[in-house]
C-alpha positions in Angstrom: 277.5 -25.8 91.3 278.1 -27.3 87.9 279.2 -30.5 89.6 275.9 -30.6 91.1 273.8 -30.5 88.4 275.9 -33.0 86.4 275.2 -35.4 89.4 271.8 -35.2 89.5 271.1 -35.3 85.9 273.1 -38.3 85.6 270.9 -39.9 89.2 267.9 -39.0 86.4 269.1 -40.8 83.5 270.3 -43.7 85.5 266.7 -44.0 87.2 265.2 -43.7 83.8 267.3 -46.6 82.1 267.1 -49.1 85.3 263.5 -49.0 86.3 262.3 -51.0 83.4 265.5 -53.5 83.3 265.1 -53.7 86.5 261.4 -54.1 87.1 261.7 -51.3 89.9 257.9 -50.1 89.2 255.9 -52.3 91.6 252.7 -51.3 89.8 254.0 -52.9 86.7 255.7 -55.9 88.3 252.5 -56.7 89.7 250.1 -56.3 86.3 253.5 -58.5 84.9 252.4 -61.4 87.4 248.7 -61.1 86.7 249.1 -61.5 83.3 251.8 -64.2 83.7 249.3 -66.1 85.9 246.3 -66.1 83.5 248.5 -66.6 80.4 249.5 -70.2 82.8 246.1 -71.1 83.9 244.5 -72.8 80.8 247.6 -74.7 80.2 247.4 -76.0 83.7 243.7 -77.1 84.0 244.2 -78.8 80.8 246.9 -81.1 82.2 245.3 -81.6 85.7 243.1 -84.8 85.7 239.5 -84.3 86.4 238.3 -85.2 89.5 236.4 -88.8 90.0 235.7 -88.7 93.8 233.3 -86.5 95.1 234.5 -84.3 97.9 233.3 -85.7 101.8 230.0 -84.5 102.7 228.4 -84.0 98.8 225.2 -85.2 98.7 224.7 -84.7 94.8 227.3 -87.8 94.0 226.0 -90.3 91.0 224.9 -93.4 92.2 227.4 -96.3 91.5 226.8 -99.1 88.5 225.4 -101.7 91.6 223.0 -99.1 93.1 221.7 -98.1 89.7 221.2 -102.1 88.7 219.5 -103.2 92.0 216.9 -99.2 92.1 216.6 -100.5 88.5 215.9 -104.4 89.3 213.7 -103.2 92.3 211.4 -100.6 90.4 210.9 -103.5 87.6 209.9 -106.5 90.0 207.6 -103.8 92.3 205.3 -101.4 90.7 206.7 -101.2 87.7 207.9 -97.7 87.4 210.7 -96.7 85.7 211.3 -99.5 83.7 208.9 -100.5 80.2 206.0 -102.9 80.7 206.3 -106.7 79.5 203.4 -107.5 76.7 202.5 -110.5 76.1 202.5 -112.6 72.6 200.4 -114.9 71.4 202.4 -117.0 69.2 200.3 -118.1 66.2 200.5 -120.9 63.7 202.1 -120.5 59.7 200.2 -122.4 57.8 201.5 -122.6 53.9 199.1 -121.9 51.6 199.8 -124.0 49.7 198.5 -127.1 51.5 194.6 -128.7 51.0 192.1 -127.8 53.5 190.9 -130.3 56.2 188.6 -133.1 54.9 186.4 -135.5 56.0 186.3 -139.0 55.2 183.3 -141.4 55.4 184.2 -144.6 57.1 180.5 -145.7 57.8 178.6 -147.3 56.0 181.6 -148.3 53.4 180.6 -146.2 50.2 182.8 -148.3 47.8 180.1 -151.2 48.4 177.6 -149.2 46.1 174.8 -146.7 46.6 173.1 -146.7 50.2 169.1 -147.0 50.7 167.6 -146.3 53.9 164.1 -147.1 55.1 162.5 -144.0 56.7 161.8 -144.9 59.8 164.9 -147.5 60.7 168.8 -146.1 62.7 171.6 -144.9 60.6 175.2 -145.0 61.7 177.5 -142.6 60.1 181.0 -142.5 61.3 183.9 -140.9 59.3 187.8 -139.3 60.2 189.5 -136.1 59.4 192.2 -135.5 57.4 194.9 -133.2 56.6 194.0 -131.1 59.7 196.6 -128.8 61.1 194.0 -126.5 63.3 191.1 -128.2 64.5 187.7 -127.2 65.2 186.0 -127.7 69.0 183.0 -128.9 67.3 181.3 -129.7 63.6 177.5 -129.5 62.6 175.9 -132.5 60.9 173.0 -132.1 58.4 171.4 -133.8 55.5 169.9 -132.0 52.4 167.4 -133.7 50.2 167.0 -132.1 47.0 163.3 -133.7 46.1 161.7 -130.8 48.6 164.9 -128.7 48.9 164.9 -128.7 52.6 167.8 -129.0 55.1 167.0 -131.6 58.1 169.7 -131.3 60.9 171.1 -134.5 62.3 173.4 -133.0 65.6 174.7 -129.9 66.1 178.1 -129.6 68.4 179.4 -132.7 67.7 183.0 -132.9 69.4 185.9 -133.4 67.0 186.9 -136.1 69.3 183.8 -138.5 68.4 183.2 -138.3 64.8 180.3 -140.2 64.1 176.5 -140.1 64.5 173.3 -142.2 65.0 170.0 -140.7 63.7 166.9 -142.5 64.5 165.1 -141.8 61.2 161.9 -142.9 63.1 161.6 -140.6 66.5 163.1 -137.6 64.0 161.1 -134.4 64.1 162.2 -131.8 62.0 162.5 -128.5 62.8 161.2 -125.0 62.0 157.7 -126.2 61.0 160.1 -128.4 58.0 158.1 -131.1 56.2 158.4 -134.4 57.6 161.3 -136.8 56.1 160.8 -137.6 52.4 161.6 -139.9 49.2 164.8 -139.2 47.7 168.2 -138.4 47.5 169.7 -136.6 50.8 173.4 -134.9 50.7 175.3 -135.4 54.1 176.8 -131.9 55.2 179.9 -131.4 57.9 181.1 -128.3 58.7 182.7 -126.3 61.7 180.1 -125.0 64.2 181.8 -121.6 64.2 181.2 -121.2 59.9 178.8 -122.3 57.5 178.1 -125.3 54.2 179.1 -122.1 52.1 182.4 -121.3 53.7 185.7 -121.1 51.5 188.3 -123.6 52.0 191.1 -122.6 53.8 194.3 -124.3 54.2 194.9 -126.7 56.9 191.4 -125.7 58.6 188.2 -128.3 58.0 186.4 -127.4 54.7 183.1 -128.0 54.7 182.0 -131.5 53.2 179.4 -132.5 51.2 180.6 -135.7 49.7 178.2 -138.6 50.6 175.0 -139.1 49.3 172.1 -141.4 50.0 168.7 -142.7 48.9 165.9 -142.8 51.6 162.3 -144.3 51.1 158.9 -145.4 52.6 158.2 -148.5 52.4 154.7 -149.8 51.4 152.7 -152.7 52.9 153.1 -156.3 51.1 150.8 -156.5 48.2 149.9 -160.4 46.3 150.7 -160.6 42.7 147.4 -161.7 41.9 146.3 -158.1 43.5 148.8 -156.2 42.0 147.7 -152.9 40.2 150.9 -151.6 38.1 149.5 -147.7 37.8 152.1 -147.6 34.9 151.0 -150.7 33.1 149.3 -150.8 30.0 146.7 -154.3 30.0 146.0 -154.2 26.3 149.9 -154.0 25.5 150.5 -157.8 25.8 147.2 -159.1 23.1 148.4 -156.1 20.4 151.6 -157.5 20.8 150.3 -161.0 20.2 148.3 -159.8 17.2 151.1 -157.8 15.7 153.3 -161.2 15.3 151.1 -163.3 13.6 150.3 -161.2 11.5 154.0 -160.3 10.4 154.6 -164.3 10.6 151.5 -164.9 7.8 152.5 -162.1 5.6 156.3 -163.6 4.9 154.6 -166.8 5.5 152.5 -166.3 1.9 155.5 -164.0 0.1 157.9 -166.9 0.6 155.3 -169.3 -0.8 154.5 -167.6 -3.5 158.0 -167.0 -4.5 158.9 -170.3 -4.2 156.4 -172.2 -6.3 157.1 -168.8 -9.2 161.0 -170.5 -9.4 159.9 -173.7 -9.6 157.2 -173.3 -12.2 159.4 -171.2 -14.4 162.2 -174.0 -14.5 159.7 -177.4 -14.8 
């Protein structure tokens, strides 16, 4: 009897000491492994290379460098969609402003050979050349101002930048805008752009407008003889007072210088 409670106490202690050495609880072996096996998991996704290939049959794979250039290539050559729109540019012209404005220069008549008449009625030639033009005008305006009426006569309008010169027939001219008729005096010849005005502000490198010629017109009158000639500004009696005026200065040191010889001479005989 006492033998067999000695044994089995000592089956009890033995079973106590050697389950957990031994791992001979399969619930807690197995909780062991679970815990093992999560504890290993991060460790092992971090060393595992990701994968590149999509698996066979995915139909979500990203379309390859090529594919994306040519869908890319194709959208921009077709409608247009997916790809920015071209604009276009106009590229303009820097012009420093520092440079002098266009300018016009008369060639015809020659104005270094003196002031220029013109009968009122007879053709006048005008030709000139531009200078210092970077953007030219399509077409300039040509007009002549005579300050004796203070009216503006125009010559041509739209002459081409090409052709720079005139001929005005002075004669078959009708002016326009119920204007007076052509008269004596001094005319200003104006050039300037069609597209601005005589009172635009020079700009650099475009025409400025020109006023720099200037020229006498007249009637003429028909061929009077001397002998018929009335001088309206002519005064007849001018010429006799003249006359009279003379002698008379030519008596009176005439007599003084008489006089004042024959005093010296008497004083000293």
């Amino acid at each position: 009897m006492h033998f067999t409670r000695s044994l089995f106490l000592s089956s009890l202690l033995w079973l106590s000491i050697s389950g957990p050495v031994l791992g001979a609880d399969p619930a807690e072996r197995l909780k062991r492994q679970a815990r093992e096996s999560s504890d290993a998991s991060p460790s092992a996704s971090a060393t595992t290379p990701p994968r590149t290939t999509p698996p066979p049959g995915s139909t979500d794979s990203a379309p390859s460098p090529s594919q994306s250039q040519g869908r890319g290539s194709g959208s921009g050559s077709g409608s247009g969609s997916g790809s920015a729109p071209a604009t276009k540019t106009t590229k303009g012209i820097f012009i420093d402003p520092r440079l002098p404005p266009g300018g016009v220069v008369i060639q015809t008549p020659v104005t270094t050979s003196g002031s220029q008449y013109y009968k009122i009625g007879q053709t006048i030639t005008i030709g000139w050349n531009y200078t210092s033009l970077i953007i030219s005008p399509s077409a300039v305006n040509v007009e002549a101002f005579c300050s004796d009426n203070s009216q503006t006569y125009t010559i041509a309008q739209n002459v081409s930048i090409a052709k720079p010169s005139i001929v005005w027939d002075t004669g078959s001219y009708v002016p326009k805008n119920d204007q007076p008729p052509l008269a004596m005096g001094i005319y200003t010849l104006l050039i300037y752009d069609e597209k601005s005005a005589i009172t635009a502000v020079p700009v650099a490198g475009n025409l400025a407008p020109f006023n720099g010629f200037k020229f006498g017109m007249y009637t003429p009158r028909p061929y009077t003889p001397l002998a018929d000639f009335d001088c309206p500004t002519c005064e007849k009696s001018s010429a006799a007072s003249l006359d009279l005026v003379a002698v008379r200065t030519l008596v009176l040191f005439g007599t003084i210088f008489s006089l004042s010889f024959g005093l010296f001479f008497g004083l000293f005989v």
